[in-house]
Phi, psi and omega in degrees: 000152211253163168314148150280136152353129183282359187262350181267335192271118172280356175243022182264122199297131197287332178260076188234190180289007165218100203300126186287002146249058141263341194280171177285187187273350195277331184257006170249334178294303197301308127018279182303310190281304178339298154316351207212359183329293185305334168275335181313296148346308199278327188286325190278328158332282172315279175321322193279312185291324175304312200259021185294249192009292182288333167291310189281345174239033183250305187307306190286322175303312171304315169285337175291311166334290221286334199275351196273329219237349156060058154271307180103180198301117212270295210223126173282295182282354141284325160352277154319303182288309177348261205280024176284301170282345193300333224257007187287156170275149212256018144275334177296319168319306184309295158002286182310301191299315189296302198302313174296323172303309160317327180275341207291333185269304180288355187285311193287314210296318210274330162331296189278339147309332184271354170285325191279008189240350155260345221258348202231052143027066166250149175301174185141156138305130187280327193262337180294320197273306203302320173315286160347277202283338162291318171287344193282311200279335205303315174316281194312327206269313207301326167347287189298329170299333200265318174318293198320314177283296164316315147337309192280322175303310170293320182276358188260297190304295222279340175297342174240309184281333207288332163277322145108173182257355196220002180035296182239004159273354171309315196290322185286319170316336174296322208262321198267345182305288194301344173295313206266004160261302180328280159003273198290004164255004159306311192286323180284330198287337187271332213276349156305288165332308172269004138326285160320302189253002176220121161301087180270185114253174197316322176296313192278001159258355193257326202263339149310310163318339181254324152256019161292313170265015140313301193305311213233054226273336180302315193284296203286343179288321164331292166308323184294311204298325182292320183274017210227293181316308173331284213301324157326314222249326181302299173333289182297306174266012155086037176060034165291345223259326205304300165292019181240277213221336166009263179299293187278009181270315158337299187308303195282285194321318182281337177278344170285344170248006155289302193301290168312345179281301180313309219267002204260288343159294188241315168308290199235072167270035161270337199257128198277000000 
């Protein structure tokens, strides 16, 4: 059996004698997650068991939503998992939930380190910088893990409830709601990546984060777009897809179109 194309062989190491930017950026992105699929797979795994808790009441929130709104049942196997944990006692539920909420801002800071280090083939150990990068980070990060989740709660209530509980401001509220989550997953797409990789404090990681992706308003609208087709795509196979590449294909797409803004921008705004 004959060779593959080397732009087609994926287990072929990116620092080799021919530098993986020579490719356009669609075939170097692809290139990349390829070579780095399993891991990617096992770190997205790991990321998928932390946050189940919260993903199974995201969920439950979503079917309560869709059956209120007379769709009917959204997700079978959030159902199913529903009514696995319903029958649990409901302080260990709370438990569970606080905790996955709480992990959930140090899971993403090291997600996304272990991303930017396959989406740019930097050496290292891989599962060592993800450890590494959960201890470093985990304070600045856990905050933002907590944002995430209410965010996510809050935009479930006001998208169902919000006419209502508030009658002809529901509608408009529905409209400034969804501008001020759009904001913050623009503000979200940078703000992990530069976490990880430029030591900041907290105002000047949110007001980086912010205007960076001003700048550059095309790359996080990608990423929200990549996460938007995922999360679709989760739905339609009924969260089969959510332990295989989700989180971390998310992950990676945004440190491969961040990381060139982040090193132009913040590493080296000196540099011609």
């Amino acid at each position: 059996m004959g060779e593959l194309p080397r732009f087609l062989d994926f287990t072929r190491p990116g620092n080799d004698d021919i530098d993986d930017n020579c490719y356009p950026p669609f075939l170097r992105f692809w290139r990349r997650y390829g070579r780095h699929f399993m891991q990617l797979m096992g770190v997205n795994a790991l990321y998928a068991l932390i946050t189940l808790p919260v993903f199974v009441w995201l969920i439950s929130l979503i079917n309560v939503a869709a059956m209120d709104m007379g769709i009917g049942t959204i997700s079978v196997m959030g159902t199913v998992l529903l009514s696995i944990v319903i029958k649990w006692p409901p302080v260990l539920l709370t438990a569970f939930l606080l905790a996955s909420i709480i992990l959930t801002g140090p899971a993403t800071a090291a997600l996304t380190y272990a991303a930017l280090g396959c989406a740019w083939d930097r050496p290292g150990m891989f599962w060592a910088g993800f450890w590494s990068a959960w201890k470093e980070n985990w304070k600045q990060a856990l905050p933002f893990g907590i944002v995430d989740a209410l965010a996510c709660f809050v935009t479930l209530y006001y998208l169902v409830d919000a006419t209502a509980v508030f009658g002809g401001l529901g509608s408009v509220l529905k409209v400034i709601w969804c501008v001020l989550m759009l904001i913050y997953g623009l503000i979200r797409v940078y703000l992990y990546p530069i976490m990880v990789t430029v030591e900041l404090p907290l105002g000047a990681l949110i007001r980086n984060s912010l205007i960076l992706s001003i700048l550059k308003l095309w790359r996080p609208l990608a990423v929200i777009a990549i996460g938007a087709v995922l999360c679709f795509m989760c739905v339609a196979a009924d969260l089969v897809i959510v332990p295989c590449f989700l989180y971390s294909f998310v992950a990676f797409s945004a440190a491969f179109l961040t990381q060139p803004v982040i090193e132009q921008y913040l590493i080296h705004p000196n540099k011609e």
